[in-house]
C-alpha positions as CSV (number, residue, x, y, z in Angstrom):
1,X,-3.1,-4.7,-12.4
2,X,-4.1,-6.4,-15.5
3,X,-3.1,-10.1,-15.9
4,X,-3.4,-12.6,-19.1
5,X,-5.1,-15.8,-17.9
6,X,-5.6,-18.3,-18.9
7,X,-2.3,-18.0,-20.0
8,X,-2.0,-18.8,-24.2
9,X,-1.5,-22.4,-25.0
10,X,1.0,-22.1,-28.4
11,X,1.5,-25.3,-30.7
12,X,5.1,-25.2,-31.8
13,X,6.7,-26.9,-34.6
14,X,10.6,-28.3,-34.9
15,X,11.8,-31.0,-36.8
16,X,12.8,-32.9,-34.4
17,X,9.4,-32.9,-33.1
18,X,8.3,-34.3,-36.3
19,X,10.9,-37.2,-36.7
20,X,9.8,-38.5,-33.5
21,X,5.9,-38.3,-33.9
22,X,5.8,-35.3,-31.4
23,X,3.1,-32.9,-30.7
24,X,4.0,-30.2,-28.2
25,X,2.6,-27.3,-26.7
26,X,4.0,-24.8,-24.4
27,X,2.2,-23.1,-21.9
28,X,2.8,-19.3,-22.3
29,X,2.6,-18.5,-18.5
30,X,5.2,-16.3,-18.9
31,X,2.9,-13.9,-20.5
32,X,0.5,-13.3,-17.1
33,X,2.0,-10.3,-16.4
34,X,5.4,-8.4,-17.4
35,X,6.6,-8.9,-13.9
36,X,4.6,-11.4,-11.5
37,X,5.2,-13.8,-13.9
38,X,4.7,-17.7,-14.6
39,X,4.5,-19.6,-11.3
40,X,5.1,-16.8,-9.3
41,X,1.7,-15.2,-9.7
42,X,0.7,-19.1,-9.3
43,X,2.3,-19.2,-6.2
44,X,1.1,-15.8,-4.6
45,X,-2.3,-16.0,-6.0
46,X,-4.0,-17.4,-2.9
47,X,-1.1,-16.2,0.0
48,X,-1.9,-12.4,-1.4
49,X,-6.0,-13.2,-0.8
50,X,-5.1,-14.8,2.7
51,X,-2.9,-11.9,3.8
52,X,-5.5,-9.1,2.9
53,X,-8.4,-11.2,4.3
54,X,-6.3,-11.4,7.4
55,X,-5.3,-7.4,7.5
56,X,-1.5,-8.4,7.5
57,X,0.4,-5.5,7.0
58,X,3.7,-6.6,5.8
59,X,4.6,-9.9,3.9
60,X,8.1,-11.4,4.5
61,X,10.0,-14.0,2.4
62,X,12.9,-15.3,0.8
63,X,15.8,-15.3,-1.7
64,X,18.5,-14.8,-3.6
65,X,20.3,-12.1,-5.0
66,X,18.4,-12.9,-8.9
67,X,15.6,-14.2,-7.0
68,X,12.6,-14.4,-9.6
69,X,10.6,-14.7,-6.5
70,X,11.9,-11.7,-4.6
71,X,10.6,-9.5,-7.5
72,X,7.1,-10.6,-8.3
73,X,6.7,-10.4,-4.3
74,X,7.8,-6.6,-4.2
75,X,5.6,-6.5,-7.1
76,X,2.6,-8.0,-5.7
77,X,3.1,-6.4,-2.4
78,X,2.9,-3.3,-4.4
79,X,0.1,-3.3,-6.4
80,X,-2.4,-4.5,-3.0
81,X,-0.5,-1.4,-0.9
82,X,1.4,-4.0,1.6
83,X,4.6,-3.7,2.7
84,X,7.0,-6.1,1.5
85,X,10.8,-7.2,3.3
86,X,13.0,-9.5,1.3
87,X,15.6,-11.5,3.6
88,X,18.5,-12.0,0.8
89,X,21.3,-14.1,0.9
90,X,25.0,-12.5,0.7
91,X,25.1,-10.3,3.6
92,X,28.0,-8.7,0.9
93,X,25.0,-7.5,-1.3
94,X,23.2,-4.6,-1.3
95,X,20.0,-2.7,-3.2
96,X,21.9,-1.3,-6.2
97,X,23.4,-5.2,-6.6
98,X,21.9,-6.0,-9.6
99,X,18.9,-5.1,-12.0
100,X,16.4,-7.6,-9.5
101,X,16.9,-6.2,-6.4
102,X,16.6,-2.7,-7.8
103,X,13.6,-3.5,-9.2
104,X,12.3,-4.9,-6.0
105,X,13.6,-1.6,-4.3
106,X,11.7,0.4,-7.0
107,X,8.2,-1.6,-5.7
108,X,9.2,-0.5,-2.0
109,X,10.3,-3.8,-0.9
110,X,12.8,-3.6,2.4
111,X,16.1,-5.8,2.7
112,X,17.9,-7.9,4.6
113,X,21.0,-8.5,3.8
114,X,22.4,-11.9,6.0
115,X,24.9,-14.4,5.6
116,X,24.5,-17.7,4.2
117,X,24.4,-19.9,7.5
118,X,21.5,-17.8,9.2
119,X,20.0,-17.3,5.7
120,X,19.5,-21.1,6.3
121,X,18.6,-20.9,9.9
122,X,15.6,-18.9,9.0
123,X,14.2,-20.3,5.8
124,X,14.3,-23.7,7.6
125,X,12.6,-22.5,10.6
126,X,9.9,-20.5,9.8
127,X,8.8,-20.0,13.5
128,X,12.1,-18.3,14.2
129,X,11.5,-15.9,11.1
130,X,7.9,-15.2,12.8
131,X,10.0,-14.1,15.7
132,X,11.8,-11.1,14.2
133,X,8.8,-9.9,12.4
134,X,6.0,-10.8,14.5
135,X,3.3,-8.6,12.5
136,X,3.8,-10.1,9.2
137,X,2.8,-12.8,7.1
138,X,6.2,-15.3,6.4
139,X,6.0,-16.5,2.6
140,X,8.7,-19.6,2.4
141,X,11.3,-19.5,-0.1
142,X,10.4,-20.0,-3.8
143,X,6.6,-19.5,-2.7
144,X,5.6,-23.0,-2.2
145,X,3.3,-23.5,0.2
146,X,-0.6,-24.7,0.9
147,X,-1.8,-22.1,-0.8
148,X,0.6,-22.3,-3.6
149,X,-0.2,-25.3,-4.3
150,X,-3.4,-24.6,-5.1
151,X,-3.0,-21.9,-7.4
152,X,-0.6,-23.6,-9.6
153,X,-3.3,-26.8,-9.9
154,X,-5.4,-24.4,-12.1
155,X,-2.8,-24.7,-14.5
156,X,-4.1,-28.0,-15.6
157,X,-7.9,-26.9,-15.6
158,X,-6.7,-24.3,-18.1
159,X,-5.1,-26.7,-20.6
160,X,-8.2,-27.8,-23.3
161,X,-6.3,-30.5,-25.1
162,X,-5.5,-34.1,-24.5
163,X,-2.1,-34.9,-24.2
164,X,0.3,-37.7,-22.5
165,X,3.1,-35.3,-20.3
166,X,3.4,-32.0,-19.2
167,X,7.4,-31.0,-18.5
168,X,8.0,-28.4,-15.8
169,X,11.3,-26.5,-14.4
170,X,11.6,-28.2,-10.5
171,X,13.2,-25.8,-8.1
172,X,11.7,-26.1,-4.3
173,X,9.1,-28.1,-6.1
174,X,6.2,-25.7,-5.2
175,X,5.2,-26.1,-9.1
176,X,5.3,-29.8,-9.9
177,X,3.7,-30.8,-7.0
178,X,0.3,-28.4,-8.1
179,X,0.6,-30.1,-11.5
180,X,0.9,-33.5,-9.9
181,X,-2.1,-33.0,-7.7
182,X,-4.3,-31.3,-10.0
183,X,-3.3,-34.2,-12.8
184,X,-5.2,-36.5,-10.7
185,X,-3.2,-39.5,-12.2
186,X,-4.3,-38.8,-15.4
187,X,-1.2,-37.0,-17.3
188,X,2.4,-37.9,-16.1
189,X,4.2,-34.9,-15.0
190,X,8.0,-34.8,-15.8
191,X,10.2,-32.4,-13.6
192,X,13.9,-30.8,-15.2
193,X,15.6,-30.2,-11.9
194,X,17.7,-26.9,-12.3
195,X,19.5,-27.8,-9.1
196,X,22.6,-30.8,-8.6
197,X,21.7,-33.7,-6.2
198,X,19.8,-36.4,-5.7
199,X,18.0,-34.3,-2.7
200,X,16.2,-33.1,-5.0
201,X,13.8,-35.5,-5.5
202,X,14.1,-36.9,-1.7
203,X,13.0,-33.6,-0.7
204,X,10.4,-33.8,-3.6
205,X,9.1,-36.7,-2.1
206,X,8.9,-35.0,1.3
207,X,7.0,-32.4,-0.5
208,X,4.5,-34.6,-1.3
209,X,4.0,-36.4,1.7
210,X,3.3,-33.0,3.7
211,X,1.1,-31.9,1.5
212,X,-0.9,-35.4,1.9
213,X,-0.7,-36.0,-2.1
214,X,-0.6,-39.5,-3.0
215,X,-0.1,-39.3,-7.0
216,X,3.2,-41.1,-8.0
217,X,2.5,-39.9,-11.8
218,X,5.7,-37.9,-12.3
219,X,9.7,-38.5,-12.7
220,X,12.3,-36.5,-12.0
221,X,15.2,-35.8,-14.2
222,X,18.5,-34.9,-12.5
223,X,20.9,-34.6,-15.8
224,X,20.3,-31.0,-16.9
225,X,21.2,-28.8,-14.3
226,X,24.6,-27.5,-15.7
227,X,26.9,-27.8,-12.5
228,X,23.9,-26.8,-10.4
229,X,21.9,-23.8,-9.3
230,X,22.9,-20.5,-11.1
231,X,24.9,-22.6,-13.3
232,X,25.2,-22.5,-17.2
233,X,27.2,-23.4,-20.2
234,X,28.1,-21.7,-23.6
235,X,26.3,-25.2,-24.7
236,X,23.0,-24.1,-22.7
237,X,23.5,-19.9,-24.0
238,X,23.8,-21.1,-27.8
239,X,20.7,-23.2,-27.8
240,X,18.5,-21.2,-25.6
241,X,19.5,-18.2,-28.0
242,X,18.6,-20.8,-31.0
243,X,15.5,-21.5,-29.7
244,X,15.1,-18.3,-29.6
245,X,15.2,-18.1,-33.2
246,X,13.5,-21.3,-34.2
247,X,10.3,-21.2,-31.7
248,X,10.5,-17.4,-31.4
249,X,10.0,-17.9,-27.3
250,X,12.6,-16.8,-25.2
251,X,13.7,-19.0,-21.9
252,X,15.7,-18.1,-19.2
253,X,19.2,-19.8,-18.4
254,X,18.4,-20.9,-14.4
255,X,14.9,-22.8,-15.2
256,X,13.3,-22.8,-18.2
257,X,16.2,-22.9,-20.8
258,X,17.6,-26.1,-18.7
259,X,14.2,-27.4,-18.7
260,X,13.5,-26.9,-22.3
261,X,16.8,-28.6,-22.9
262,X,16.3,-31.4,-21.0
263,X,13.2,-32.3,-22.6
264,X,14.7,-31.9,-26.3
265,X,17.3,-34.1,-25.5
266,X,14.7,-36.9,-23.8
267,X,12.7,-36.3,-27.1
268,X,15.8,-37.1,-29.6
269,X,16.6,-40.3,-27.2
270,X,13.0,-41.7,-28.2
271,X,11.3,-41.0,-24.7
272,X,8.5,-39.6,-25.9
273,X,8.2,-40.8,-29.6
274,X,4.1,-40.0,-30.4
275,X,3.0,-38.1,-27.3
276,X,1.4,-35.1,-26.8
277,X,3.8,-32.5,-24.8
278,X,2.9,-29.6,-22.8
279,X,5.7,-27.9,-21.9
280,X,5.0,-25.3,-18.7
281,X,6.8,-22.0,-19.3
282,X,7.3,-20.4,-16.0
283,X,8.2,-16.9,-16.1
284,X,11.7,-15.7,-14.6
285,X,12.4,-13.3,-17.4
286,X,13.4,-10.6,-15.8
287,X,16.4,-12.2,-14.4
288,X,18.2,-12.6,-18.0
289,X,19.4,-8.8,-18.1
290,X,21.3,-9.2,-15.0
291,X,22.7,-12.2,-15.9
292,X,23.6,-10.2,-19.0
293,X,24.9,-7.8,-17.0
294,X,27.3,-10.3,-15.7
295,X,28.1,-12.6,-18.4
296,X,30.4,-12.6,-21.3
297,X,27.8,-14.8,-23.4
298,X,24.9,-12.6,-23.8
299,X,21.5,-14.4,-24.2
300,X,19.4,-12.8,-27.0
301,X,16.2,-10.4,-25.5
């Protein structure tokens, strides 16, 4: 399995960059690999090394049914011969669902189809996950954990530029809170939430405290999530499609286009008038042709 690291750091120009003074970069970590992706290889980097130094012979974890997660963990459990069993929520779905899950079935991953409220029961309580499958290795949903922590803070060691911000997608917060550790204080890390609520940066904060990092360096915006989770807009389709065109990178429409399109909009209200950007492209391509699948609005590959 080859992968692409350090991931390319591209320079990209716009003019709106240029009316406000603005010098951004994204960070291409999309192009790792054509299906462990972004933060996901991040993420598994280290809990992959941990589960063959510990002889685990299966790896369970979490998601949904377009679950960019799910997929590079099938992946991943592939490629290192381990077997892999993803607990999916919709007990209505099954392996022939959509394009992810049948790419996750291709890599030899097993399901389990439950519904919503023990979906919940189990990705809060890890311990009663350990029960059912006391021979493998739990992964949480989303990845984040210890150990993805620390492979996403070598994002930061990889970046050979000085610059003010770097702007992330927040989900379960796994990401930001690698970049806000690893930024030591120095670089402000601003986090697009793709999810509706405030909990979202309560449980940020929470985040933090378990993982005993002290840096209060970041923000949190909460005002580009589209309705919430899985949500989008013809507004959101039209300009990821046009960036698209204009930057010649494509984004996805449940992270990185909202992301992307919350910082654009913080950059034409002045917010970061002569800074240096890095903007942190993480992955979840594969999920855009099943959204296509499903969509009327068809987001430009």
């Amino acid at each position: 399995m080859v992968f692409s690291l350090p991931s390319p750091l591209n320079k990209i120009t716009h003019p709106l960059l240029d009316k406000h003074g603005v010098t951004m970069y994204v960070k291409r970590d999309d192009l790792i690999h054509p299906e462990i992706s972004g933060n996901k290889w991040r993420k598994l980097k280290y809990n992959f090394e941990h589960v063959i130094k510990e002889g685990y012979p299966e790896v369970v974890t979490f998601g949904g049914a377009y679950s960019n997660h799910i997929a590079a963990t099938s992946c991943a459990a592939a490629h290192f011969g381990i077997q892999s069993t993803g607990i999916i929520r919709g007990d209505e779905l099954t392996p022939k669902s959509n394009p992810t899950l049948e790419l996750a079935q291709k890599h030899g991953m097993k399901f389990e189809f439950v519904t919503r409220e023990n979906y919940r029961k189990l990705k809060v309580d890890s311990k009663l996950a350990q029960e059912y499958y006391p021979n493998a290795y739990v992964i949480p949903e989303g990845g984040t954990n210890a150990l993805a922590i620390k492979g996403v803070s070598e994002i930061i060691d990889e970046i050979d530029i000085d610059f003010n911000s770097i702007i992330t997608s927040i989900g379960t917060g796994g990401t930001m809170a690698g970049l806000v550790e690893s930024s030591g204080g120095l670089h402000e890390v601003c986090g697009i939430s793709s999810l509706k609520g405030e909990f979202v940066a309560s449980d940020f904060r929470k985040l933090l405290a378990t993982l005993d990092i002290s840096f209060t360096n970041y923000q949190i915006s909460l005002d580009n999530h589209f309705g919430g989770f899985g949500k989008t807009s013809s507004l959101l389709i039209d300009f990821i499609n046009k960036m698209k065109q204009e930057l010649n990178v494509l984004f996805d429409p449940i992270y990185t286009g909202k992301a992307l399109f919350g910082v654009w909009e913080m950059i034409a209200n002045g917010n970061f008038d002569g800074q240096t950007l890095v903007f942190l492209h993480t992955g979840g391509l594969q999920g855009i042709v099943g959204f296509n699948q499903k969509s009327t609005q068809k987001i430009h590959i």
